[in-house]
C-alpha positions as CSV (number, residue, x, y, z in Angstrom):
1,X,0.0,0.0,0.0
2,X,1.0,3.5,-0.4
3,X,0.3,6.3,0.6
4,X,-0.8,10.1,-1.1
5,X,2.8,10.8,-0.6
6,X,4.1,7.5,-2.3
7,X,5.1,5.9,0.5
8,X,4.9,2.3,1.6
9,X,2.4,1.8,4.0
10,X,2.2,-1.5,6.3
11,X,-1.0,-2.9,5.4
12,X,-1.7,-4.8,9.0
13,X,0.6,-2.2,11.3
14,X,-0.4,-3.2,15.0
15,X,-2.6,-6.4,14.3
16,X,-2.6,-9.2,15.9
17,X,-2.7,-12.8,13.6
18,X,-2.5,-16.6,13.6
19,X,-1.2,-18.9,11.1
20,X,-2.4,-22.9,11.2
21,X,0.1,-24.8,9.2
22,X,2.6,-22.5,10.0
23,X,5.8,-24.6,9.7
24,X,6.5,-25.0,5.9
25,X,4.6,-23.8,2.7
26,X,2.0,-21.4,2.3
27,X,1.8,-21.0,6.1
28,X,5.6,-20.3,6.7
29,X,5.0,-17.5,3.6
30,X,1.9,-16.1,4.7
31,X,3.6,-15.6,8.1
32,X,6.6,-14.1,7.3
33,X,4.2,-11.8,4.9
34,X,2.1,-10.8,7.5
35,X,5.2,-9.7,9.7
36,X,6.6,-7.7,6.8
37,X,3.4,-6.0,6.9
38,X,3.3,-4.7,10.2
39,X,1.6,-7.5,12.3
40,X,3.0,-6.8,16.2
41,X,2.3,-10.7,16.6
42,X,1.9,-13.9,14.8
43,X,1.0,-16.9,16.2
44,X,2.5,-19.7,14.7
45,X,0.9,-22.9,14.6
46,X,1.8,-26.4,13.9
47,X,1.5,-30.1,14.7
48,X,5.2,-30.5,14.1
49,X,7.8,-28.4,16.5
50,X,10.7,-29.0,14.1
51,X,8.8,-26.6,11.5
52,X,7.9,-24.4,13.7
53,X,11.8,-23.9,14.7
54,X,12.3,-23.5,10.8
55,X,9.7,-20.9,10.9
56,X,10.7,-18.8,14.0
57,X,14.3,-18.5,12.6
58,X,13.0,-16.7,9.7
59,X,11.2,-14.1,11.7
60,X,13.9,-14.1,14.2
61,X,15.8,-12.5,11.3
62,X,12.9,-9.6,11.0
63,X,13.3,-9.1,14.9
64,X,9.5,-9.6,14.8
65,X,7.3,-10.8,18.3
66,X,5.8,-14.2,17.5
67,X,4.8,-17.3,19.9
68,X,4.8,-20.9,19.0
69,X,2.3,-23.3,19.2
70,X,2.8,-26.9,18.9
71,X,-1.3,-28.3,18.7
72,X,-3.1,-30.8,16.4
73,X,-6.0,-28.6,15.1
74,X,-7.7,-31.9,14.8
75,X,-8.4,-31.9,18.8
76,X,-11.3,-29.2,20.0
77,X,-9.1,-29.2,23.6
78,X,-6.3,-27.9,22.1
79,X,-7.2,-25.8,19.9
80,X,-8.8,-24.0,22.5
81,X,-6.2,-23.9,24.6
82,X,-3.9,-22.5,21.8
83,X,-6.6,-19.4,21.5
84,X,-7.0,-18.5,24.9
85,X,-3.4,-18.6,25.4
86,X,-3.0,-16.1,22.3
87,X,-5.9,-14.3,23.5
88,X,-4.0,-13.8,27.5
89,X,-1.4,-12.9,25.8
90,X,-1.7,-10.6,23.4
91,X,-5.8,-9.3,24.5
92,X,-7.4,-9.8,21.2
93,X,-6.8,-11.9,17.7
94,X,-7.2,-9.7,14.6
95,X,-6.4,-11.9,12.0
96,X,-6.9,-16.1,11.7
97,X,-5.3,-18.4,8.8
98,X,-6.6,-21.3,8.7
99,X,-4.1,-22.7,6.8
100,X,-3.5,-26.8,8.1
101,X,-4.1,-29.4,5.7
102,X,-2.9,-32.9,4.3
103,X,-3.4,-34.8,1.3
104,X,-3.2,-38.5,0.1
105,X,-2.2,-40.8,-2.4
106,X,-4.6,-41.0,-5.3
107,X,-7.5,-43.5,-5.1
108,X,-10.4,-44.9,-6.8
109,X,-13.6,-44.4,-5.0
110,X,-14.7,-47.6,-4.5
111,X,-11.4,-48.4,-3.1
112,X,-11.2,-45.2,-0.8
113,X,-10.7,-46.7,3.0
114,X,-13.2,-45.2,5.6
115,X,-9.7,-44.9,7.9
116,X,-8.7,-42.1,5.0
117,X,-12.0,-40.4,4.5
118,X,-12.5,-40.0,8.0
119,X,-8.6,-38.5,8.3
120,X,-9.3,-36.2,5.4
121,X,-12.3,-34.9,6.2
122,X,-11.3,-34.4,10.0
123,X,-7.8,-32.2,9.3
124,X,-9.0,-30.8,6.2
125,X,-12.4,-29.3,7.1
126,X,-13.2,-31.0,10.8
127,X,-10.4,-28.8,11.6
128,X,-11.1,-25.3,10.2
129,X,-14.7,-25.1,11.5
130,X,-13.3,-26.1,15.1
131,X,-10.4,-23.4,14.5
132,X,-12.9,-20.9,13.5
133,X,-15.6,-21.5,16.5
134,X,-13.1,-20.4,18.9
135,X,-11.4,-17.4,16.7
136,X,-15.1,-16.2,16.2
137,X,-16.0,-16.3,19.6
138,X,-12.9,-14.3,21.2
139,X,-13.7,-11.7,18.3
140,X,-17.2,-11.2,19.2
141,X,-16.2,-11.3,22.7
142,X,-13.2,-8.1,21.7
143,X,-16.5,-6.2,19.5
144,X,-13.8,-5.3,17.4
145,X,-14.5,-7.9,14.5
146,X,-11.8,-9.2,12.1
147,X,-10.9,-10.9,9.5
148,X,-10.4,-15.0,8.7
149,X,-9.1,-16.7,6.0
150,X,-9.6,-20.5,5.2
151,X,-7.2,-22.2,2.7
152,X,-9.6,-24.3,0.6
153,X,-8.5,-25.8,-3.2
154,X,-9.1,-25.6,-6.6
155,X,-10.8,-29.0,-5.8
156,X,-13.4,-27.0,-3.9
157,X,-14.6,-26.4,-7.2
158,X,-13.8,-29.0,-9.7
159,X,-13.7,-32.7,-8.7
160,X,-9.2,-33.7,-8.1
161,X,-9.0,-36.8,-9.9
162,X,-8.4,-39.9,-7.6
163,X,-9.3,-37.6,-4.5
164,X,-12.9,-38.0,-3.9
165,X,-12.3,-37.3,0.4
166,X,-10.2,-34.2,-0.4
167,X,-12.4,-32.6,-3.0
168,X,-15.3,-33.1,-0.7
169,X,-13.1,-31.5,2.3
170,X,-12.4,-28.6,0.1
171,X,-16.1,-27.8,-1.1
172,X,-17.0,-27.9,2.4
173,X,-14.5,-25.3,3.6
174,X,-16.2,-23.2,1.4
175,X,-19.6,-23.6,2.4
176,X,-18.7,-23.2,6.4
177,X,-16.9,-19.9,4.7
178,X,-20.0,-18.8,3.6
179,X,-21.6,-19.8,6.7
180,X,-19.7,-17.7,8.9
181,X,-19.5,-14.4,6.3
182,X,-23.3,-14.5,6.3
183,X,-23.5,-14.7,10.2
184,X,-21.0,-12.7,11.4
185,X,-20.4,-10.0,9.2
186,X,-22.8,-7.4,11.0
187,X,-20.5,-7.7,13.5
188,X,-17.8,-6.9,11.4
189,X,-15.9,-10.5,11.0
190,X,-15.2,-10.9,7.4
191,X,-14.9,-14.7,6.3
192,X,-13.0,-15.9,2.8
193,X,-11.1,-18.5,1.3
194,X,-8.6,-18.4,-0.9
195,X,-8.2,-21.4,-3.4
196,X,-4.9,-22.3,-4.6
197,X,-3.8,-24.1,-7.8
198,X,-0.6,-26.3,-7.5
199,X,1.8,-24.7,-5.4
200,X,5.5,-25.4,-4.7
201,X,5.5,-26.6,-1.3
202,X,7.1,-29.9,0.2
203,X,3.1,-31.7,0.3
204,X,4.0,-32.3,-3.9
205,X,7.4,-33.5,-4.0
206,X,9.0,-37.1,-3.0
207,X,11.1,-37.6,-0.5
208,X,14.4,-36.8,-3.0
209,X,12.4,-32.9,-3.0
210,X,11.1,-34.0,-6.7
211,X,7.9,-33.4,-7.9
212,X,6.0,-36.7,-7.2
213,X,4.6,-38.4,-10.5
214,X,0.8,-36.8,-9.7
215,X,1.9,-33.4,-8.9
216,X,3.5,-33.4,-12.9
217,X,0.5,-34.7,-14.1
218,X,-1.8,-32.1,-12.3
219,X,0.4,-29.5,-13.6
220,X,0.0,-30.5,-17.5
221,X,-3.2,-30.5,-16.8
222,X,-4.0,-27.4,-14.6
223,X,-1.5,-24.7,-15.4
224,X,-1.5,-22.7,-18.3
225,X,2.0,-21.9,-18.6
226,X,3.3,-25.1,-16.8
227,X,4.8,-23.2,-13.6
228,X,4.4,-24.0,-10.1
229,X,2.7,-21.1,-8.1
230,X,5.6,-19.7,-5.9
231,X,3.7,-19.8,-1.6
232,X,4.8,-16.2,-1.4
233,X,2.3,-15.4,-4.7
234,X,-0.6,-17.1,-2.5
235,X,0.3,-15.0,0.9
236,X,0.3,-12.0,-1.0
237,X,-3.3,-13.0,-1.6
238,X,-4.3,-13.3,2.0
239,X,-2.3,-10.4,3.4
240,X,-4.9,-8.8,1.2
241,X,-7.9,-10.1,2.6
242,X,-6.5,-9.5,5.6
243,X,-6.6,-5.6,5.0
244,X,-9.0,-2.6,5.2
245,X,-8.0,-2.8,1.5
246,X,-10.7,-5.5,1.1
247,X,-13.0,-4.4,3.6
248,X,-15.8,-4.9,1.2
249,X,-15.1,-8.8,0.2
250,X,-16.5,-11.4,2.5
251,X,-17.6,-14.6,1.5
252,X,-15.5,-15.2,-1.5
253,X,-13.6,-17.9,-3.0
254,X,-10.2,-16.7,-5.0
255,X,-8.8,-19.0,-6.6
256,X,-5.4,-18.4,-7.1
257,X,-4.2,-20.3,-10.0
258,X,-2.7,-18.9,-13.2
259,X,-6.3,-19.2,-14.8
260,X,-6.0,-23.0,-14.7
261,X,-9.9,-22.8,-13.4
262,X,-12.1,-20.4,-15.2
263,X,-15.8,-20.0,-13.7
């Protein structure tokens, strides 16, 4: 942002945010984003501790004030725990990313294990609406609103081959997106979801850091121009929503994808 002068303003000067899924990715990005736009604290949170090392030494480097948060988003107990800690800490939460989320080897339907599905759907969406009951309540409780993004998928809109559980996590993040922008926004909590095409993280690659054999065939067939979305292209995207700048968007889906879906 800039100012009349031409002057770089910090788009989220002061506010206080969470990351889920803040260890590698999209999450270490958006986190390191949101610092170098002002935020006074980021929450950083992960089911791994090792990642969230990784991340804290990058924001060590931009003397920023962060905590960490080792907590499977999966469990309602410590999730809430997390919040209130965040919340004694630092008085109110300004900004949530909900961010956490796995994916699996490719299967046919019929042969989809109910062990899977239920994993899926419990980190991928289970998770978010659990995330976003407590965030919500401690901003109603503040009366100052704010803002939450949900990471969500191109499959939230088009069917991922082989990945019946995960496209049906992913349409479902949007919908309890929806949910909360139509309930809450009167009280000025604004509610999106940002939809990413393929993106270089370490969820696509083998264990050599090469793009698995899936993730090259999703890329012929989604991207127009055959690149990998860079994580710091999608936390660009939610430092926006995060913003006064989009004061006026709630309940949307962006995808985020090279125009790979057109709708």
């Amino acid at each position: 942002m800039l100012d009349e002068e031409g002057n770089h303003v910090k788009a989220l000067e002061g506010k206080i945010a969470l990351v889920t899924g803040a260890g590698s990715g999209i999450g270490q990005s958006t986190a390191e984003a949101f610092v170098k736009e002002g935020v006074s604290h980021v929450a950083l949170i992960d089911i791994d501790h090792e990642k969230l090392i990784s991340t804290s030494k990058i924001l060590e480097k931009l003397e920023s004030d962060f905590s960490l948060h080792c907590v499977d988003v999966t469990k309602e107990v410590e999730v809430e725990f997390a919040l209130n800690e965040i919340i004694s800490k630092n008085g109110r939460l300004d900004i949530a990313f909900n961010n956490a989320g796995i994916n699996h080897p490719s299967s046919k339907f019929h042969e989809l294990e109910m062990q899977e599905w239920h994993q899926m759907i419990e980190t991928n969406l289970t998770s978010i609406f659990i995330c976003m009951k407590y965030e919500i309540e401690h901003m109603v409780g503040s009366g100052s609103g704010g803002t939450i993004v949900n990471t969500s998928s191109g499959a939230g809109l088009v069917p991922a081959p082989g990945q019946a559980h995960y496209t049906a996590a992913k349409h479902g993040v949007l919908g309890i997106t929806k949910s909360v922008a139509a309930e809450y926004g009167h009280l000025g909590i604004r509610c999106n979801a940002i939809l990413p095409g393929l993106v270089d993280t370490p969820m696509i690659k083998d264990e050599n850091g090469e793009l698995t054999d899936r993730a090259k065939r999703t890329l012929e067939r989604i991207s127009p121009t055959g690149e990998l979305i860079q994580p710091e292209q999608i936390a660009e995207t939610v430092v926006w929503l995060s913003a006064e700048s989009s004061m006026r968007v709630n309940g949307q889906s962006i995808v985020i994808d090279g125009g790979g879906i057109m709708r």
